[in-house]
MOPAC internal coordinates of N, CA, C and O (Angstrom, degrees):
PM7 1SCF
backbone

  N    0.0000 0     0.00 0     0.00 0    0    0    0
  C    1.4459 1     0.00 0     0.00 0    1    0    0
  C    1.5236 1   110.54 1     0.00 0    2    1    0
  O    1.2310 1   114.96 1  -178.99 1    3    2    1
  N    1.3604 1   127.16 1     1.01 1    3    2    1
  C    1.6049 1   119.95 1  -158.37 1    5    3    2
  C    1.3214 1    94.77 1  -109.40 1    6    5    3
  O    1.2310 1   129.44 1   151.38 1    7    6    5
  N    1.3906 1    99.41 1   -28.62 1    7    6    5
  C    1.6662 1    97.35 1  -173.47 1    9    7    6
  C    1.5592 1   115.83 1   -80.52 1   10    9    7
  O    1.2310 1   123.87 1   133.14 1   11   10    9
  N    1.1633 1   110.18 1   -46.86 1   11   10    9
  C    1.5392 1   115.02 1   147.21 1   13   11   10
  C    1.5070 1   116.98 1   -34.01 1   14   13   11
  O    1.2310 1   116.51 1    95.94 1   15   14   13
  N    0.7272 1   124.24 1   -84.06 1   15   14   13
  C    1.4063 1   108.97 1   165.20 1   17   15   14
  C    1.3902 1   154.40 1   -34.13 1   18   17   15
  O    1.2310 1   127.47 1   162.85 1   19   18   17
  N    1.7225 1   103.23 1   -17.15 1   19   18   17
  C    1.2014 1   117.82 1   170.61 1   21   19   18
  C    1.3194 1   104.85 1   -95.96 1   22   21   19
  O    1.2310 1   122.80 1   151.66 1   23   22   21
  N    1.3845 1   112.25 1   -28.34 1   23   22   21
  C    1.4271 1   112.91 1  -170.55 1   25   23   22
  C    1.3428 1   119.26 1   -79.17 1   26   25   23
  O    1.2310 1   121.92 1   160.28 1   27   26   25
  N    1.6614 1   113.93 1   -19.72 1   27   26   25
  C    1.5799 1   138.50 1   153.00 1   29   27   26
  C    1.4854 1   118.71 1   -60.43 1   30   29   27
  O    1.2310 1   118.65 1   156.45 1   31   30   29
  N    1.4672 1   120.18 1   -23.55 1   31   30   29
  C    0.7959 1    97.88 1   166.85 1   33   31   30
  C    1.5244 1   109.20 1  -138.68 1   34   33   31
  O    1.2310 1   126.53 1  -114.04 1   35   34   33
  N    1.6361 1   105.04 1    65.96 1   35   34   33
  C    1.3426 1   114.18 1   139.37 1   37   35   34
  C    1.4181 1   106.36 1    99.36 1   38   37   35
  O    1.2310 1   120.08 1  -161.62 1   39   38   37
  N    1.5773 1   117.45 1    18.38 1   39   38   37
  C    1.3422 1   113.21 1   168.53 1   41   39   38
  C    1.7420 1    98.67 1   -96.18 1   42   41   39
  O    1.2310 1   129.74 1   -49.27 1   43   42   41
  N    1.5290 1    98.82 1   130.73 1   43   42   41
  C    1.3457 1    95.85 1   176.64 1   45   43   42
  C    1.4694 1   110.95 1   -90.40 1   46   45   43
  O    1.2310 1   116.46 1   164.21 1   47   46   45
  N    0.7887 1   124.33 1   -15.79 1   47   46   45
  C    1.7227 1   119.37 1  -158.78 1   49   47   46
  C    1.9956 1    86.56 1   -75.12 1   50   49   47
  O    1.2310 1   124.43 1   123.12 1   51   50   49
  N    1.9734 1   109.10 1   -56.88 1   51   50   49
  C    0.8554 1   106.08 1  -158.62 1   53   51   50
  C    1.8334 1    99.53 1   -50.11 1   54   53   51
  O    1.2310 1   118.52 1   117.03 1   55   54   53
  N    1.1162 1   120.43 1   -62.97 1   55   54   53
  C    1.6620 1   121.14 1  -173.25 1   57   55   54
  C    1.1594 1   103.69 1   -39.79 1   58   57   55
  O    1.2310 1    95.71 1   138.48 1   59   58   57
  N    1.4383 1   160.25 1   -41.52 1   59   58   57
  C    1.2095 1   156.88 1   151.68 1   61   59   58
  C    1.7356 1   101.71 1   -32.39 1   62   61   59
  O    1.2310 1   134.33 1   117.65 1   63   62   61
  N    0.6562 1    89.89 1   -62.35 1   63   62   61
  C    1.9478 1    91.93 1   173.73 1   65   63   62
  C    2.0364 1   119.29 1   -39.28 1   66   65   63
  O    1.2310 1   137.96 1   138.35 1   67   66   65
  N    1.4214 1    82.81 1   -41.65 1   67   66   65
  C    1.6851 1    96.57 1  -171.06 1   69   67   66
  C    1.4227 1    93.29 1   -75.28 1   70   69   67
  O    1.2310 1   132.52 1   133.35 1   71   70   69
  N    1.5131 1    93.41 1   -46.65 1   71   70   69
  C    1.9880 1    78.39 1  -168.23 1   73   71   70
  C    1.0793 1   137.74 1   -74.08 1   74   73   71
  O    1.2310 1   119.97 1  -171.21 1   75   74   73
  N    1.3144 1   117.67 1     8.79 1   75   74   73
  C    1.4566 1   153.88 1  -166.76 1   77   75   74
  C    1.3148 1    96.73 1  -115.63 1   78   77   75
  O    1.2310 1   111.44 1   132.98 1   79   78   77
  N    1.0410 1   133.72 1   -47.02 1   79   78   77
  C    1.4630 1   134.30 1   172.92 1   81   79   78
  C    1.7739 1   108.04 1   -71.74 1   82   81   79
  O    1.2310 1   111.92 1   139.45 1   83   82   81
  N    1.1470 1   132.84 1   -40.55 1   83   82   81
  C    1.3713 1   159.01 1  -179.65 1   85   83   82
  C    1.8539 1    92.75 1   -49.33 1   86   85   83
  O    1.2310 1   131.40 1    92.04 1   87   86   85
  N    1.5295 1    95.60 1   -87.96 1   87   86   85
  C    1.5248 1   105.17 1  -173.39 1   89   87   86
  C    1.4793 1   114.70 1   -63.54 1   90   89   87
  O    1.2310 1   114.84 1  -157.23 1   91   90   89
  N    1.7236 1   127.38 1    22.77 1   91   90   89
  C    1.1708 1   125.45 1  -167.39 1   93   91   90
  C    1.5570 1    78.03 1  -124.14 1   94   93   91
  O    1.2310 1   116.74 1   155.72 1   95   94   93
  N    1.2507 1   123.81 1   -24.28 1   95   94   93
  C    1.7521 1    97.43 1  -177.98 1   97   95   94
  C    1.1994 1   101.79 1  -113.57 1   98   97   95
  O    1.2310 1   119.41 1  -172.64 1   99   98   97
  N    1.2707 1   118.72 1     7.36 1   99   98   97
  C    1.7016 1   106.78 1  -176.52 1  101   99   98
  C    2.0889 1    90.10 1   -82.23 1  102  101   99
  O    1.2310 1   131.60 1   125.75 1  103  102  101
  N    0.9784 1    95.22 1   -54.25 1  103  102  101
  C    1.7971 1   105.97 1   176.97 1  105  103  102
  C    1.5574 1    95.61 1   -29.13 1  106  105  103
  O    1.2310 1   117.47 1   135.71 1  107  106  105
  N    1.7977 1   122.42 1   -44.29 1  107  106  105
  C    1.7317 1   109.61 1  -171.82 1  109  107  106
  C    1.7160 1   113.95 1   -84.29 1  110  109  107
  O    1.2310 1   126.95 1   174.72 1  111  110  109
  N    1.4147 1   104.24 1    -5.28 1  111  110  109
  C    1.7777 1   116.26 1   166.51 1  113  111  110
  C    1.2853 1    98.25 1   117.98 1  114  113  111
  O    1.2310 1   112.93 1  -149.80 1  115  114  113
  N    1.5009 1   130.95 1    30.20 1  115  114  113
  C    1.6428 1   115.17 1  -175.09 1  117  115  114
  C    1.6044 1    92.97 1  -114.73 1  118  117  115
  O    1.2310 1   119.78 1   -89.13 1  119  118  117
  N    0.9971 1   118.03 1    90.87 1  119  118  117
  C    1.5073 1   129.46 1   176.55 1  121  119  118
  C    1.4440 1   124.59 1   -69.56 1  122  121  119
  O    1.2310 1   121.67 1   173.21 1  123  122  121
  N    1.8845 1   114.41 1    -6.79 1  123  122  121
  C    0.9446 1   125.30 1   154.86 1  125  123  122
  C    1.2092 1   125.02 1   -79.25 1  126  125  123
  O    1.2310 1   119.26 1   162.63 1  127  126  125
  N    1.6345 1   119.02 1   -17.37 1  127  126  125
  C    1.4704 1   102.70 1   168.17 1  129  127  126
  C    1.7892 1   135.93 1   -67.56 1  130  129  127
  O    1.2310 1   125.81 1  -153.29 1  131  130  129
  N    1.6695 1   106.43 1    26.71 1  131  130  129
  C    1.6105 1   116.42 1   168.97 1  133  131  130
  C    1.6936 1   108.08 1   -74.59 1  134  133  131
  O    1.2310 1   138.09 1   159.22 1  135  134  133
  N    1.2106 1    82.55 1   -20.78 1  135  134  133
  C    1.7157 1    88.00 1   176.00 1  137  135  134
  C    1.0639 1   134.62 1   -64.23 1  138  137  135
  O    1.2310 1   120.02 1   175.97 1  139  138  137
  N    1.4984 1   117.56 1    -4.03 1  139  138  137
  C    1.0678 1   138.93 1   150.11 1  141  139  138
  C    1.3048 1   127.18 1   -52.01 1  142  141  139
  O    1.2310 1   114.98 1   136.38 1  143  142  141
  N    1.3262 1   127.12 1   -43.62 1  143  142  141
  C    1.1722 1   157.25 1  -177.01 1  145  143  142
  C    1.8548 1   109.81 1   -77.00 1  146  145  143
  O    1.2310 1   123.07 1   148.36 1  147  146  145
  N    1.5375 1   111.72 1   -31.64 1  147  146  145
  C    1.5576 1    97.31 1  -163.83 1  149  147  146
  C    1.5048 1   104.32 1  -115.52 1  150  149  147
  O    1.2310 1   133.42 1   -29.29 1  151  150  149
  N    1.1194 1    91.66 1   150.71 1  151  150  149
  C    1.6401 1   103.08 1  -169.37 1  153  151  150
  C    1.6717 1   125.92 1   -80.55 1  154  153  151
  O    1.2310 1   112.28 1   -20.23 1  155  154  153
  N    1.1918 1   132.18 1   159.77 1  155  154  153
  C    1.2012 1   145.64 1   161.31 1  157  155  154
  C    2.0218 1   109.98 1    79.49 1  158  157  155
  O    1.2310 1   130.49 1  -130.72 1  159  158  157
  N    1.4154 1    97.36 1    49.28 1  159  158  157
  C    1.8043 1   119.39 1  -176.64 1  161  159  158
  C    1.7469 1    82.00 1   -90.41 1  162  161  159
  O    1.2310 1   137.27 1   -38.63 1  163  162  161
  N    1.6693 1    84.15 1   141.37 1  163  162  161
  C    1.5828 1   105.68 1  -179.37 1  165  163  162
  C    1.9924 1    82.21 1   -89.67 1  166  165  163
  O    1.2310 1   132.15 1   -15.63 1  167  166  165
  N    1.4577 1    94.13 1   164.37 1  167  166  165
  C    1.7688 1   108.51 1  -171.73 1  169  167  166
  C    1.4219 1   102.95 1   -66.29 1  170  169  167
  O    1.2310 1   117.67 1   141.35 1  171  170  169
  N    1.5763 1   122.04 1   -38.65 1  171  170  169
  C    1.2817 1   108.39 1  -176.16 1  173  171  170
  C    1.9881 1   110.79 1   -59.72 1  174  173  171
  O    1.2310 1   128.87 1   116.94 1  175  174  173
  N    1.2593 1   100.52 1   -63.06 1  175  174  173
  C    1.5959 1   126.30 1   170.44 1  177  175  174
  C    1.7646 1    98.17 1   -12.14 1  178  177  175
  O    1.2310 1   132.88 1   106.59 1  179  178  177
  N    1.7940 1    92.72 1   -73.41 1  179  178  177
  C    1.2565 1   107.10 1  -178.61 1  181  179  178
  C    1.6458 1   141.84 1   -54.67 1  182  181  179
  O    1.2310 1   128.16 1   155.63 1  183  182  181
  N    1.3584 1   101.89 1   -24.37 1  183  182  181
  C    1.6027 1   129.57 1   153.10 1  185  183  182
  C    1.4743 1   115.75 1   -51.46 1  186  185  183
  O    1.2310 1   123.10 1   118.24 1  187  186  185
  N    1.6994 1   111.67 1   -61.76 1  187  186  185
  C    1.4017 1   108.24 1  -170.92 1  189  187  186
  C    1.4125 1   110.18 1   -62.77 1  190  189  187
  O    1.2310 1   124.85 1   127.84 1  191  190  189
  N    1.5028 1   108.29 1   -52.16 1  191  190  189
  C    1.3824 1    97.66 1  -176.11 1  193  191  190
  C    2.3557 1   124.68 1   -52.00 1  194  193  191
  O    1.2310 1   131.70 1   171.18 1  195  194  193
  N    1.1834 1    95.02 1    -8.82 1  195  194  193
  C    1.7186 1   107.35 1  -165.78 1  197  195  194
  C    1.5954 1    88.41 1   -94.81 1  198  197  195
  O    1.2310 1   129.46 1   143.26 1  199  198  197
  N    1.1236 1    99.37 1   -36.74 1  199  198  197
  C    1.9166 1    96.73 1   167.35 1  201  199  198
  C    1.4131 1   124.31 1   -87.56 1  202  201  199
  O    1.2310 1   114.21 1  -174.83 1  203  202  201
  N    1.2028 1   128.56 1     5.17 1  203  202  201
  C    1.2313 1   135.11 1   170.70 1  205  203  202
  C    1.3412 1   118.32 1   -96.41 1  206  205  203
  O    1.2310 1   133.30 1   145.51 1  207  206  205
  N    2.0792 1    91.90 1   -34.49 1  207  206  205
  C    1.8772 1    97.38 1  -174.85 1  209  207  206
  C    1.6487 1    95.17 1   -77.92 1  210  209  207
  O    1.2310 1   114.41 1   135.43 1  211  210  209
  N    1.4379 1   128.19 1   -44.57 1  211  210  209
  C    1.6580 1   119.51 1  -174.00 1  213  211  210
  C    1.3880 1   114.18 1   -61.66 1  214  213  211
  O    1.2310 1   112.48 1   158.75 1  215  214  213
  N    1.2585 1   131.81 1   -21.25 1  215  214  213
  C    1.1951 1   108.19 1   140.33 1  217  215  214
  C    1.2704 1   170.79 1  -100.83 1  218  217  215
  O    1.2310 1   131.48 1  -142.73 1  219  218  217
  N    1.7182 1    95.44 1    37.27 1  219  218  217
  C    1.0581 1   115.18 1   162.61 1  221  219  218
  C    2.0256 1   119.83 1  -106.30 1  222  221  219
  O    1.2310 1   136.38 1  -157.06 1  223  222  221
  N    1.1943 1    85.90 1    22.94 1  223  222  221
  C    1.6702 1    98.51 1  -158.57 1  225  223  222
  C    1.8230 1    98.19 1  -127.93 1  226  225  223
  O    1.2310 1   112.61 1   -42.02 1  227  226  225
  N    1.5813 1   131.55 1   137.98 1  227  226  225
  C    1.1726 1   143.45 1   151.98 1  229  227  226
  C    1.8207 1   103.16 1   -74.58 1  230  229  227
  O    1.2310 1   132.23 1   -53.29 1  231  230  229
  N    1.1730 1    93.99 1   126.71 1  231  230  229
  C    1.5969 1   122.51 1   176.54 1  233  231  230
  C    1.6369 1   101.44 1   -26.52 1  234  233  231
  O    1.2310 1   122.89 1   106.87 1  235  234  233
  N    0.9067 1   112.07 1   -73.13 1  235  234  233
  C    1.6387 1   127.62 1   171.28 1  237  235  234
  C    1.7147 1   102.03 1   -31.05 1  238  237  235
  O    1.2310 1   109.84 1    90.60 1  239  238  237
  N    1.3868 1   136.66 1   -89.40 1  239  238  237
  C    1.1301 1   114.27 1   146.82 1  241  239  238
  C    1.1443 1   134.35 1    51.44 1  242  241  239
  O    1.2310 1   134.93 1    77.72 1  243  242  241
  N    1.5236 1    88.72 1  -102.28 1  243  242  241
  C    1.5272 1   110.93 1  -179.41 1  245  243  242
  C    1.3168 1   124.11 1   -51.90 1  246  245  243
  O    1.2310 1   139.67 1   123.64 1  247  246  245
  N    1.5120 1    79.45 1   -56.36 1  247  246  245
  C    2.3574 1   105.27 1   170.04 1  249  247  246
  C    1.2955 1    96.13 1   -44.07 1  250  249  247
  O    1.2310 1   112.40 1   136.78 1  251  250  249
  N    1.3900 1   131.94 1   -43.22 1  251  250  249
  C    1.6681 1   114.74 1  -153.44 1  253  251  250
  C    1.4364 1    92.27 1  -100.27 1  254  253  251
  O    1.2310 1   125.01 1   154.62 1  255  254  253
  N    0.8668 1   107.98 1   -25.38 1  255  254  253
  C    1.7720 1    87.04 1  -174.98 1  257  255  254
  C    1.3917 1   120.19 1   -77.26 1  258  257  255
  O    1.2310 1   124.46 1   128.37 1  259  258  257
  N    1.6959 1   109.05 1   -51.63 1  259  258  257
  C    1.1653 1   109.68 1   159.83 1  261  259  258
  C    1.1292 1   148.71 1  -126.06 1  262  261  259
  O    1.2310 1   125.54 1  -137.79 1  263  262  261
  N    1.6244 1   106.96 1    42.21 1  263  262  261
  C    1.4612 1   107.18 1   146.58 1  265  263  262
  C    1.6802 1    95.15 1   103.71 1  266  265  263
  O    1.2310 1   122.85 1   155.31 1  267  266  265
  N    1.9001 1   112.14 1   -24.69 1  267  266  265
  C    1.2767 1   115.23 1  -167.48 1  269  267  266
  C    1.9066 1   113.00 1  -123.78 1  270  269  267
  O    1.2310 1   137.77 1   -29.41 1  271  270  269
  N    1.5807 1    83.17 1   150.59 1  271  270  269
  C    2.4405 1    79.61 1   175.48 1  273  271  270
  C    1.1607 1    88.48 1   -97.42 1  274  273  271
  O    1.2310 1   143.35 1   -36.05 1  275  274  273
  N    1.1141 1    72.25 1   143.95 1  275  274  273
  C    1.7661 1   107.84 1   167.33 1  277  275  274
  C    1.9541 1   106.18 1   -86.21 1  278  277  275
  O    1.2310 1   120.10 1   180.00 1  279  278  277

């Protein structure tokens, strides 16, 4: 959720991160992880989708892509 948020508001590097993370789980069939990408998700909204993308993702992953553990 932090990165989303930074990336909402205007960090580009971080949104480069998502979308790289984005097109890495859509490739495993979770076609909801664009949701990453679009703006103005209420926190609950925004939760499910961060729990839908980690599990399609190894912990490590996450660490490398963005910088953060899950």
């Amino acid at each position: 959720m932090k990165a989303y948020q930074k990336a909402q508001g205007g960090d580009t590097p971080t949104l480069g991160r998502l979308k790289e993370l984005a097109i890495l789980v859509q490739g495993r069939g979770l076609s909801q992880a664009r949701g990453l990408l679009t703006p103005g998700h209420r926190d609950k909204d925004l939760r499910a989708i961060c729990w839908n993308v980690s599990s399609f993702l190894e912990d490590n992953e996450v660490e490398r892509i963005l910088g953060q553990k899950i």
